[in-house]
C-alpha positions, 0 to 999 in steps of 0.5 A: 409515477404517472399512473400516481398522480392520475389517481386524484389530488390528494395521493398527488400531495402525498406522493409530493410530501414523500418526494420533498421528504426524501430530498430533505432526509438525502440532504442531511444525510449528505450534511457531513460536517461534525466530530467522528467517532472509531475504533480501528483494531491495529494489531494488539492494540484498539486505537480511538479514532476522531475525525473532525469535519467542516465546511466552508462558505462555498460548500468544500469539506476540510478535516483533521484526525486524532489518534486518541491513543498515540496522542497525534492530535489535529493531523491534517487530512490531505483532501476529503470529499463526498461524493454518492454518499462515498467518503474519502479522505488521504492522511499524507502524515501518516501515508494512509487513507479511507474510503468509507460509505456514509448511511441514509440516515447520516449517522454512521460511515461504515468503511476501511483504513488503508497504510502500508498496503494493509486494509483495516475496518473502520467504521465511524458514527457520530459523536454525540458529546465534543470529542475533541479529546485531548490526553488527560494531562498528568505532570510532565515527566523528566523524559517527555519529548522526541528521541532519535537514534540510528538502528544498525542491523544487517548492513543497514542504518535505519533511523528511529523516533520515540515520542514520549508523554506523560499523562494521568494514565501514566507514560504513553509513546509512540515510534517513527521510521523516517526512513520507512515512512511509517510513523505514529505507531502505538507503543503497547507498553511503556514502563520506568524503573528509575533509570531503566525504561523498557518500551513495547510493541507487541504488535511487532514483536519489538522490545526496547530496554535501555537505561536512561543517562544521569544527565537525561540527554540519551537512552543506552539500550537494546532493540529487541526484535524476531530474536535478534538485539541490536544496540540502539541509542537514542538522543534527546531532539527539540524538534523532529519536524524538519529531520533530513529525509534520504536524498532521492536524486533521481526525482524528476524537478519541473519543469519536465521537457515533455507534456503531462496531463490529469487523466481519468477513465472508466473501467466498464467491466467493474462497477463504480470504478473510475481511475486517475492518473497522469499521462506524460507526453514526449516532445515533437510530432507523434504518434509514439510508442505508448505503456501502461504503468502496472503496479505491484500488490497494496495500494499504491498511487500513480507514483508507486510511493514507497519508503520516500521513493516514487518508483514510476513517477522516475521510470515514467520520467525516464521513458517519457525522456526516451520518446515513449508515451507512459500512463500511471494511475492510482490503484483503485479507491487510491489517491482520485480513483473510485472503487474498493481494492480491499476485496479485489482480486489479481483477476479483478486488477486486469480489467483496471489494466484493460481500460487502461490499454482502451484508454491509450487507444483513444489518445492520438498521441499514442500509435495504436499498433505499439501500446505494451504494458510494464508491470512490476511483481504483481503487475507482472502477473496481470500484464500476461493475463490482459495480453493472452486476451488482447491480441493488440496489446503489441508487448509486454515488460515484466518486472520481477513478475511471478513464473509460478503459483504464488503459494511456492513464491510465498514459501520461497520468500520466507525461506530467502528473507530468513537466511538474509536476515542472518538465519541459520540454513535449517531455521529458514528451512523451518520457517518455510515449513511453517509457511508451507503448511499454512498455505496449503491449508488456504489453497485446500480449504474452501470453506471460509468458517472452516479455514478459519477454525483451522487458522486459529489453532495453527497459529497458536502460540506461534505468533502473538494472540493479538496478531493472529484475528487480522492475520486469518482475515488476510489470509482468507481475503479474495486476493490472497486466495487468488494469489495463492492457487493462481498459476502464470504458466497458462497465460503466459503460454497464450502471450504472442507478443514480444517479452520481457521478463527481468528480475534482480539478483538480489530480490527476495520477494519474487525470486530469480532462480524460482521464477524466471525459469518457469517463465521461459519455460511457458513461452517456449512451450506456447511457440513464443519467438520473442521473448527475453527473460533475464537476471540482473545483477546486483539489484533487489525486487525493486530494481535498486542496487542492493546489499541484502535484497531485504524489504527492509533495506529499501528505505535506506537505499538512495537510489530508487531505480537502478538506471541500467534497468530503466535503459534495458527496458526502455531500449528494448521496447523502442526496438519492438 
């Protein structure tokens, strides 16, 4: 630069021109504010995205979203910021979320939509006309409006909502599971015969046929889904805003008797990420016993959010409770954390866990010689991984954690959730064949365009067309890949530390018999002498005291974590 401006005064009015240029080309490209407009791909269906932005007097970002198709319009975004021409926004509605990368030139924002733990493209540019779309009105229909019915299956309640509209199109609709959390999810086809009424979502496998009644206040009709038919009724609602959520009793109510703190640290061996979280600090003089908090597989916040419950908001409550210093953090681009966890592997999380042992060093709170860490399900699996590297890390707790290589859990999981759905023993069997052979085309198959080729011819016909693009991109994503060729046993082999290792009877996901076994057996073979690896009766992969041991079966469980297990944990590491 200075070598510039020594070369007269005409190449120094350029070179000025240029910098003024760049700062007003950085500004607007800076300038957010306006509509939206995407196109995220959601299974057999495409669904139109709108985001509206604004900006107040004092410069804050506000925004709202429309999913044009679902016909939800103006649901509000949790919180929005730009921030290095990042743009994240948090949609608490519908439990989703995005991050995205604004170009220089201001016009486009490439980035991914983030729900129930899967990552979709989303890619938005500026809508040159008004977008505020609304659905081309069409003349009401005599069935427009919210329906509510309870869905029996299994030994499980779960309740549904079809929000119906009429439009010149013809009649659109979508479907809520309040007790799943997932709402606004697109109908793919929504057909009326007179008094029959047929409802489909391809993308589930889901299938609804009823009649509607003579007086329009219910629809009799049969749920069809994985080849099972439950009966489902659904009862015309006025208003589904307020509709009771399942008690969770066990959510902690402020004020807490102990600290709590905003926190955030940055993870030096990854770029661009910073994590955020929250610190809970007991009563009294310190310095006290202190963890680290590792969530499973997806996206999770500091709480661990799931089906209304908030698993390590309540064991972080209870430990704190107990003297133990606890550290919770939203995953990477989660909640305030920075980064990409769509392309991040198991390998990549530990060193997020990393920064957080660092972390907890720096806190006098903390006794720097009794920092452990708890994870849960994958969590289970990085805890070993960062104590087999960290000799000060003092102990380790892990929750349903994998034993083995995740390509056998994956075909074990589908061999136990079939029988528990009520399969024959020999389908199961089947359909962990079908597993077995897909995995192992994944972990064999190191060329992507080759994997993909074979994917596609594997599944065909096997599960809808519409699912088979997304599930090839899952599966030839970093983390499945790495999750499935990984193996604990090494690792675990290298833990010095005290161990804990629990699962629950019932869980299906990380099963017991599969994996505590080959848990012991890496620690006895590495000499460790402290180390307890135990199955808890009754309780599923998310320690909850279960029926089934089925996912689907933990929306309608009220407790969020079964109190024996929160005891066993924290009394165990307070004798460490």
């Amino acid at each position: 630069m200075d070598a510039l401006f020594r070369r007269g005064s005409i190449k120094k009015i350029i070179a000025i021109a240029a910098l003024i240029l760049s700062a007003v080309c950085m500004a607007q490209s800076q300038d957010i504010a306006g509509d939206w407009q995407g196109l995220l791909n959601a299974g057999t269906t495409q669904l139109h995205i709108i985001l509206h932005i604004t900006k107040d007097n004092e410069g804050n970002l506000k925004a709202t979203m429309d999913s044009v198709d679902q016909r939800a319009f103006g649901l509000p975004v949790s919180s929005v910021s730009l921030k290095n021409s990042k743009l994240k926004f948090e949609v608490d509605k519908v439990q989703g979320s995005y991050v995205g990368k604004l170009s220089p030139d201001g016009t486009k924002i490439s980035g991914s939509w983030s729900q129930g733990g899967a990552f979709l493209d989303l890619d938005f540019k500026r809508a040159t006309n008004a977008v505020k779309a609304q659905p081309r009105p069409g003349p009401p229909s005599d069935i427009d409006g919210a329906w509510l019915g309870t869905l029996e299956a299994n030994g499980m309640k779960l309740r549904v909502v079809f929000h119906i509209l009429n439009t010149a199109d013809g009649l659109t609709g979508t479907i809520d599971s309040p007790d799943t959390g997932q709402a606004g999810i697109p109908m793919t086809a929504i057909t009326r015969v007179g008094s029959s009424l047929k409802i489909e979502m391809k993308q589930a496998d889901i299938l609804y046929e009823g009649k509607i009644s003579p007086d329009l206040a219910t629809i009799d009709g049969t749920w069809t889904q994985h080849g099972r038919n439950p009966p489902l009724v659904v009862k015309r609602v006025k208003d589904v805003s307020q509709l009771e959520r399942r008690p969770r009793p066990q959510a902690p109510v402020k004020p807490y008797p102990y600290r709590e703190e905003e926190v955030s640290y940055v993870n030096k061996k990854a770029q661009g990420v910073t994590l955020a979280g929250t610190l809970t600090i007991p009563p009294g003089k310190g310095p006290f016993p202190a963890v680290l908090l590792i969530p499973g597989s997806g996206a999770h916040d500091r709480d661990v959010t799931l089906f209304g419950h908030k698993l390590f908001l309540v064991l972080a409550d209870y430990l704190t409770r107990k003297g133990i210093v606890v550290l919770r953090v939203d995953d990477r681009s989660v909640g305030k954390s920075t980064g990409n966890l769509a392309d991040a592997t198991t390998a990549d999380l530990a060193t997020d866990a990393e920064a957080g042992v660092e972390y907890l060093r720096t806190r006098s709170e903390a006794d720097a010689h009794k920092i452990g860490l708890i994870g849960h399900s994958e969590g289970g699996l990085i805890a070993p991984m960062v104590a087999a590297r960290n000799a000060d890390v003092a102990f380790i707790v892990m929750m349903a954690g994998p034993g083995v290589p995740g390509d056998e859990i994956l075909v074990e999981q589908v061999l136990l959730i079939s029988e528990a759905s009520g399969a024959s023993h020999d389908v199961a069997e089947k359909n962990a064949t079908a597993e077995r052979e897909v995995v192992t085309l994944v972990k064999q198959e190191k060329d992507n365009a080759v994997l993909e080729k074979d994917l596609r011819e594997k599944l065909a016909g096997k599960i809808p067309e519409a699912q088979i693009g997304p599930t090839i991109k899952q599966l030839t994503s970093p983390w499945v890949r790495y999750f499935i060729a990984y193996d604990p046993a090494p690792a675990l082999r290298k833990v010095k530390c005290p161990v804990l290792a629990i699962n629950g009877e019932k869980d299906v996901q990380v099963p017991p018999k599969q994996n505590l076994p080959a848990i012991r057996k890496a620690l006895e073979e590495g000499g460790n002498q402290h180390a307890e690896a135990d199955e808890l009766p009754g309780l599923n992969h998310l320690f909850q005291t279960a029926k089934t041991g089925l996912p689907s079966e933990y929306g309608e469980i009220e407790e969020t974590m079964s109190p024996a297990a929160m005891e066993k944990i924290a009394s165990w590491i307070l004798k460490q």
